[in-house]
C-alpha positions in Angstrom: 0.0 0.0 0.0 0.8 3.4 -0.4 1.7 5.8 1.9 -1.1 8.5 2.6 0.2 11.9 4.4 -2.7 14.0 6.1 -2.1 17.7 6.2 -4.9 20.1 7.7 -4.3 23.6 9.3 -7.6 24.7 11.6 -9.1 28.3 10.1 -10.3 30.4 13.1 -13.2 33.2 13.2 -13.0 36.6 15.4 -14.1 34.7 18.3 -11.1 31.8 17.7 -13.6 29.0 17.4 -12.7 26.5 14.2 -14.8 27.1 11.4 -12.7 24.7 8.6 -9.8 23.4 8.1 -7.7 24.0 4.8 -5.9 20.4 3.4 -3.0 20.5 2.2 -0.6 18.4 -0.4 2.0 17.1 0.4 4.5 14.5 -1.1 5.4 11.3 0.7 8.5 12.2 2.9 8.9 15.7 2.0 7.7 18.7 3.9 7.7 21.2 0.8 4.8 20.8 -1.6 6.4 20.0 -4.3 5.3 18.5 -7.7 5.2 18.7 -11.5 1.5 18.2 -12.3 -0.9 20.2 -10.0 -3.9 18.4 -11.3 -2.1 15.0 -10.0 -1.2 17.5 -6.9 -5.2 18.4 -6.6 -6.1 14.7 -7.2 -4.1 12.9 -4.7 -5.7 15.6 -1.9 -9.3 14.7 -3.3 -9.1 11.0 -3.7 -7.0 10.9 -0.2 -9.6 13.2 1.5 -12.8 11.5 0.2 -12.1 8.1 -0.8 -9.0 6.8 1.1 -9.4 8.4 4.9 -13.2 10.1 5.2 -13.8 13.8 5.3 -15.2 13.2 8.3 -12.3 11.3 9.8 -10.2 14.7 8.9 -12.7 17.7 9.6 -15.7 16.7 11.3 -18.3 18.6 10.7 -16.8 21.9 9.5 -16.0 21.9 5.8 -12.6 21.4 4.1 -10.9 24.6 2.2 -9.0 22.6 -1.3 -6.9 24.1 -3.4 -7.8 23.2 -7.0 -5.9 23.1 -10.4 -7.1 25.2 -13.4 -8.3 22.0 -14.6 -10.5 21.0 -11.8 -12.0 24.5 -12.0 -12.8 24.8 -15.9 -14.2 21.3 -15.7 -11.7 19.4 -17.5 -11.6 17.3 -14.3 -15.0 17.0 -12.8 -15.0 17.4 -9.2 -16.4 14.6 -7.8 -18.5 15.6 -4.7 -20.8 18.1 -3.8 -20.3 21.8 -3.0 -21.8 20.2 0.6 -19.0 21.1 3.5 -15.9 22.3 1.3 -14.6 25.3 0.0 -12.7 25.8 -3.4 -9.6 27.5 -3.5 -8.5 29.6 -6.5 -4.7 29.7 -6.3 -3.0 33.1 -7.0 -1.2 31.6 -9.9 -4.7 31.0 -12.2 -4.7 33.1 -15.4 -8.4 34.6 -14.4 -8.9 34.6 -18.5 -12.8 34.3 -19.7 -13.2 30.6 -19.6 -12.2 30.3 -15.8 -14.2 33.6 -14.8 -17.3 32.0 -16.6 -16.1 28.6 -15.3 -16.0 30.2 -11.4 -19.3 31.8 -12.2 -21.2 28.2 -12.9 -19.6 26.5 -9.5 -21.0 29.7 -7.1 -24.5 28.7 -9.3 -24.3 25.3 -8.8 -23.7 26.1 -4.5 -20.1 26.1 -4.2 -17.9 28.5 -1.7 -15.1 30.7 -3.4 -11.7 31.4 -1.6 -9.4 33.9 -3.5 -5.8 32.0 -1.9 -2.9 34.7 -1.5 -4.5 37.7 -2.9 -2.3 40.5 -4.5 -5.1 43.0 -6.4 -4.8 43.3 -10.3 -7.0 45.1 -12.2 -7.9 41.7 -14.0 -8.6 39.9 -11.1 -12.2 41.9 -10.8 -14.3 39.6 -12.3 -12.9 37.5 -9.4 -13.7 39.4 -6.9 -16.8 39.7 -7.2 -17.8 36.5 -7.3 -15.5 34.9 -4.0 -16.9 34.5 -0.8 -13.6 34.8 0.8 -10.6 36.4 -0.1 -7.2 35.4 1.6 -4.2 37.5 2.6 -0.6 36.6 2.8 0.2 38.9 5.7 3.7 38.3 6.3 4.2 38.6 1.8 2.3 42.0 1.3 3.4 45.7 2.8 1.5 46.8 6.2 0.3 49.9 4.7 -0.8 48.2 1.4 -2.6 45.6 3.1 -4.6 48.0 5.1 -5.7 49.9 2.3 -7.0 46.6 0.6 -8.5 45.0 3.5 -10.6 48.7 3.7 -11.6 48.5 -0.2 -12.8 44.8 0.1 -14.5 45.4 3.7 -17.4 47.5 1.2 -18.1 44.2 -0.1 -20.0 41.3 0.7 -16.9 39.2 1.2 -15.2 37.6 4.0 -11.4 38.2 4.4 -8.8 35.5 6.1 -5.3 36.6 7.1 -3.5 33.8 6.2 0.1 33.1 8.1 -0.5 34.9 11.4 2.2 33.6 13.7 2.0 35.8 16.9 -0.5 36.9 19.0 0.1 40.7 18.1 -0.4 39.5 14.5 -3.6 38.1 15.3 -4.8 41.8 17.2 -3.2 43.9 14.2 -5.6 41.9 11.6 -8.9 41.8 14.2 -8.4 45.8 14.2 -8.2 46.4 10.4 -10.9 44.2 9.8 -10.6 40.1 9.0 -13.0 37.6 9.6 -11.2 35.1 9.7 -7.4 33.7 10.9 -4.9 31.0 9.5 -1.1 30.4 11.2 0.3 29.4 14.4 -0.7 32.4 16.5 -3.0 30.0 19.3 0.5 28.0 19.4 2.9 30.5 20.2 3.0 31.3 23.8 2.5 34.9 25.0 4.4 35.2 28.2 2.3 36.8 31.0 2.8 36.8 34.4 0.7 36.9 37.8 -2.5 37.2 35.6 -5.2 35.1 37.8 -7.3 32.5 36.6 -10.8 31.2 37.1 -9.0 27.3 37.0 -5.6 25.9 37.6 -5.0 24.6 34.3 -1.5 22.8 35.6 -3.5 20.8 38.1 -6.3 19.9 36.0 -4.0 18.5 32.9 -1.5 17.3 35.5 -4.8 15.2 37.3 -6.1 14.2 33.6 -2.9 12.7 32.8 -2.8 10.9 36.3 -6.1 9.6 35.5 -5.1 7.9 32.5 -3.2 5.6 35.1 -5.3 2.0 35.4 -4.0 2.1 38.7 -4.1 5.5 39.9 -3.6 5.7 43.7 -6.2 7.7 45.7 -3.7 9.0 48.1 -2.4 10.7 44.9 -5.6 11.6 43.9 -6.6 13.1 46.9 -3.2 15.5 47.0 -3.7 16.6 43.5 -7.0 17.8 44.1 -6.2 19.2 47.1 -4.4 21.7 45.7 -7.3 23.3 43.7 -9.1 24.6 46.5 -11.9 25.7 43.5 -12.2 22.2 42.0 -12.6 20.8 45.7 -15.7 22.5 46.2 -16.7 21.5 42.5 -16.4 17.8 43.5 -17.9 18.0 46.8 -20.6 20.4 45.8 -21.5 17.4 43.1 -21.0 14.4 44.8 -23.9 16.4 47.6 -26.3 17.1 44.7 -29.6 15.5 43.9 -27.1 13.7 40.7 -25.6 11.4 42.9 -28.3 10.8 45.7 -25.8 10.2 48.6 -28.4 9.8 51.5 -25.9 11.2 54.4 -23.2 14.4 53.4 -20.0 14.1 52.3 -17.5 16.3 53.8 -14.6 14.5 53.2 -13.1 15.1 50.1 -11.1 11.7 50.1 -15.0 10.0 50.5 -16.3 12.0 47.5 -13.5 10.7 45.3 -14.1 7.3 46.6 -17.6 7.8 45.3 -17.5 9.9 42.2 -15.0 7.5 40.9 -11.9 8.2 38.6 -14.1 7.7 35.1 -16.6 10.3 36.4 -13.7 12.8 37.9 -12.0 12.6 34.5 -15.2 13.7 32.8 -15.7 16.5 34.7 -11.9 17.7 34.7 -12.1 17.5 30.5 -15.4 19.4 30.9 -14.0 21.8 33.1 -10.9 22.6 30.7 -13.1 23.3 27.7 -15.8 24.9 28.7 -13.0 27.1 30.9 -10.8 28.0 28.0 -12.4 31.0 27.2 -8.7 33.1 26.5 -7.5 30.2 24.5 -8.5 28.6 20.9 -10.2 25.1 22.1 -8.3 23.7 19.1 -5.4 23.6 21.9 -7.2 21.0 24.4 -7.9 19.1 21.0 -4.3 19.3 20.1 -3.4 18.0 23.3 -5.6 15.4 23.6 -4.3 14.1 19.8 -0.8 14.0 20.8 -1.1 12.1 24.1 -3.4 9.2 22.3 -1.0 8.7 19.4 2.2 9.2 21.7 0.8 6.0 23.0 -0.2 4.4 20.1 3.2 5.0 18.9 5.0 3.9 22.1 3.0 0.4 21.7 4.1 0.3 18.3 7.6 0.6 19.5 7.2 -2.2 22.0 8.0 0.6 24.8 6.8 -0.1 28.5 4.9 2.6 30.7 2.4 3.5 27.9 0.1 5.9 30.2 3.9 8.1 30.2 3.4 8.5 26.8 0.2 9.7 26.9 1.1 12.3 29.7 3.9 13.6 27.5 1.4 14.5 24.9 -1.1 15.9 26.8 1.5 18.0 28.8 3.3 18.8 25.8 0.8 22.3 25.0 0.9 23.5 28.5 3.5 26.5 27.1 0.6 27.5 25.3 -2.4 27.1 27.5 -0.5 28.7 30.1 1.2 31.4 28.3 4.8 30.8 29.9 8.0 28.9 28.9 8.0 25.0 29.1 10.5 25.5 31.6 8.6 27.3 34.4 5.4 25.0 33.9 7.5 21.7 34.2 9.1 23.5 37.6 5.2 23.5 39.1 4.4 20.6 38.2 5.5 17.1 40.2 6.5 15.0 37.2 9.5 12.2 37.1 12.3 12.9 35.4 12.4 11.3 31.9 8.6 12.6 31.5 10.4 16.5 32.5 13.2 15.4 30.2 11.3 14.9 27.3 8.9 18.0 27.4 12.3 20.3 27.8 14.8 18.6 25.2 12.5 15.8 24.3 15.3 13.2 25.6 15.0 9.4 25.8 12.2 7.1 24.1 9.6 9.4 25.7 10.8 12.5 23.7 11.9 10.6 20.8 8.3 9.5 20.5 7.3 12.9 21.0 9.3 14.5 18.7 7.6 12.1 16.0 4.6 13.3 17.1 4.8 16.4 16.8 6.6 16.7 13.2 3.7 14.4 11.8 1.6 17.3 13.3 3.7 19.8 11.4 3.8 17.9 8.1 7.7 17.3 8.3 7.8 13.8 7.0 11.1 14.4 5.6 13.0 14.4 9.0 10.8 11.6 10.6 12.2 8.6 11.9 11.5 5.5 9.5 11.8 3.1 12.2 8.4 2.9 11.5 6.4 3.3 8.7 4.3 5.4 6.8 1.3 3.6 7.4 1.7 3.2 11.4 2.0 6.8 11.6 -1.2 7.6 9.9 -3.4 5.1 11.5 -2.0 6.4 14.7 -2.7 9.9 13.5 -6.5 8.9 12.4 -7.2 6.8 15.6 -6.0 10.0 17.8 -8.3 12.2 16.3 -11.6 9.6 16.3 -10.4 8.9 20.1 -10.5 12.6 21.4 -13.4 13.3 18.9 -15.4 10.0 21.0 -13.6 10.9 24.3 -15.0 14.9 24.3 -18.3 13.3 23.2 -18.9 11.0 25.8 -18.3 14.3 28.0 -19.5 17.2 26.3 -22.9 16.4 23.8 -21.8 17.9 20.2 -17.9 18.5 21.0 -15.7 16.6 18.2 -12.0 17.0 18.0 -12.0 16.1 14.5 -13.9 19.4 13.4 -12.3 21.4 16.6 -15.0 21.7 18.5 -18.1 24.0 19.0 -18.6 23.2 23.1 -15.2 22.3 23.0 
């Protein structure tokens, strides 16, 4: 069989919740794009996408932004699926001549979504224009100034505009104030340090207890201190495990007693709950992220024959507390009580926990080229695919309608 390479990047409204994801093409080891024949390029993204993996195994319920060929758009190559949940990108490099213009024209009649990809205005381009839905900006490839002025003429028209490589949270502020709809780039990724700011939960203690709870024999004593130190999520439990819910004739007062009852299934629910419906500074795409990573860090580390699997899975899920937390790895790993190869392989992503990390995390990134090939291509997808249909089941045994495969709405 051949190898099959999944690419998506989540595509984020004003509020940061997902509303699509764009696929991308990429070649079998390589982390460049790069081909000969973009109508083979456009097929192996469509026939990968619908036939070989699922749509919905890649984007849930939010539709899929492809980039097409000039053939695909004139009809040379029929597109074989509906305009139902995707969005058709026009590349910048499309001679808009008559035949596509009139060729654009009949796909927006027959239901289809436009996307202008890496917009620079020509006159010629008009016809365009005014019949996208969405226009797309290379931020970091046009001058400030210039793209101000064109994000001002387009906001007169009924068209949505997506900055497209936003990498820092500034970034992400500059294009909210002049006007986008909508946000591509690693921006939600890239920690913005900020210090003493307080928060409604203790995000270290909750993704330190969810990772503890992935244990099959996690230790109430342990329990018991790790909750402890949420004074908030004490009162949670106990305020639960007292409510009509649970039925408990006499009161518990003893939060050891309430874990006792509630159970670790029940306690895990609630703490996944608790993190996404308390993420409100954050793009939800992060828990999701997380909760990818630590599943296929131990699908991987099973695949490897490693020992310890539910280490694995803590690496993964620990691995975008930077983020969540807007500090440096270093100074979340110094709060939290972790042994040292897990600590090692979060910093410098030493030993067979980092190693498998560090796979992780480059399939996440598309950079197939520098992968390890102790394994091959075909492990690493299936891990890849099982990850995303285990959070998408995990969230929606917890939270009705969540899905990590589309992002998440609830979560």
């Amino acid at each position: 069989m051949d190898d099959i390479y999944v690419g998506r990047q989540p595509i984020y409204n004003r509020s940061l919740e997902v509303i699509g994801y764009e696929l991308l093409y990429r070649s079998g080891h390589d982390n460049q794009a790069q081909f000969l024949d973009g109508d083979q390029a456009t097929g192996e993204v469509i026939l990968n996408t619908f036939l070989e993996l699922g749509l919905e195994n890649i984007t849930g319920r939010h539709p899929a932004f492809i980039n097409l060929s000039r053939s695909f758009l004139v009809g040379d190559r029929p597109l074989p699926f509906s305009s139902k949940r995707v969005v058709l990108e026009v590349l910048e490099d499309i001679e808009p001549d008559p035949v596509l213009i009139e060729a654009v024209r009949r796909l927006v009649k027959n239901g289809y979504i436009i996307a202008l990809d890496d917009f620079v205005y020509r006159p010629e381009l008009e016809p365009l224009v005014e019949l996208a839905h969405i226009i797309k900006f290379d931020i970091l490839g046009i001058d400030p100034e210039v793209l101000a002025g064109r994000v001002q003429a387009l906001k007169q028209r009924k068209v949505r505009l997506l900055a497209e490589k936003v990498e820092t949270h500034e970034e992400f502020e500059r294009c909210k104030q002049l006007g986008f709809d909508y946000f591509q780039g690693y921006f939600f990724c890239k920690p913005n340090i900020v210090r003493g700011r307080s928060r409604p939960v203790n995000r270290l203690v909750l993704m330190n207890l969810l990772a503890e709870l992935q244990h099959p024999d996690t230790d109430i004593n342990k329990l018991e201190k790790m909750v402890a130190q949420d004074a908030a999520l004490t009162y949670r439990l106990l305020r639960y495990v007292n409510s009509p819910c649970v039925a408990i004739r006499r009161k518990v007062e003893s939060l050891r007693r309430a874990l006792v009852i509630i159970g670790a299934s029940t306690i895990k629910n609630w703490i996944t709950l608790i993190l996404f419906t308390r993420l409100d500074d954050k793009p939800r795409e992060l828990m999701v992220t997380a909760l990818v990573r630590a599943r296929m860090c131990e699908l991987l580390g099973a695949a490897r024959r490693h020992d310890g699997l539910d280490r694995f899975f803590t690496v993964g899920l620990l691995s975008a507390m930077d983020a969540l937390m807007d500090r440096p790895m270093e100074e979340v790993l110094e709060e939290l009580p972790l042994v040292d190869d897990v600590k090692a392989a979060l910093r410098s992503r030493e030993g067979h926990l980092g190693q498998v990390l560090e796979q992780v995390l480059l399939y996440e990134w598309g950079a197939w080229d520098r992968m390890c090939q102790s394994l091959d291509g075909t492990t690493y997808r299936q891990a890849y695919l099982d990850s995303v249909r285990w959070a998408g089941d995990s969230l929606s045994a917890v939270i009705p309608g969540a899905d990590a495969r589309a992002g998440t709405r609830a979560g």
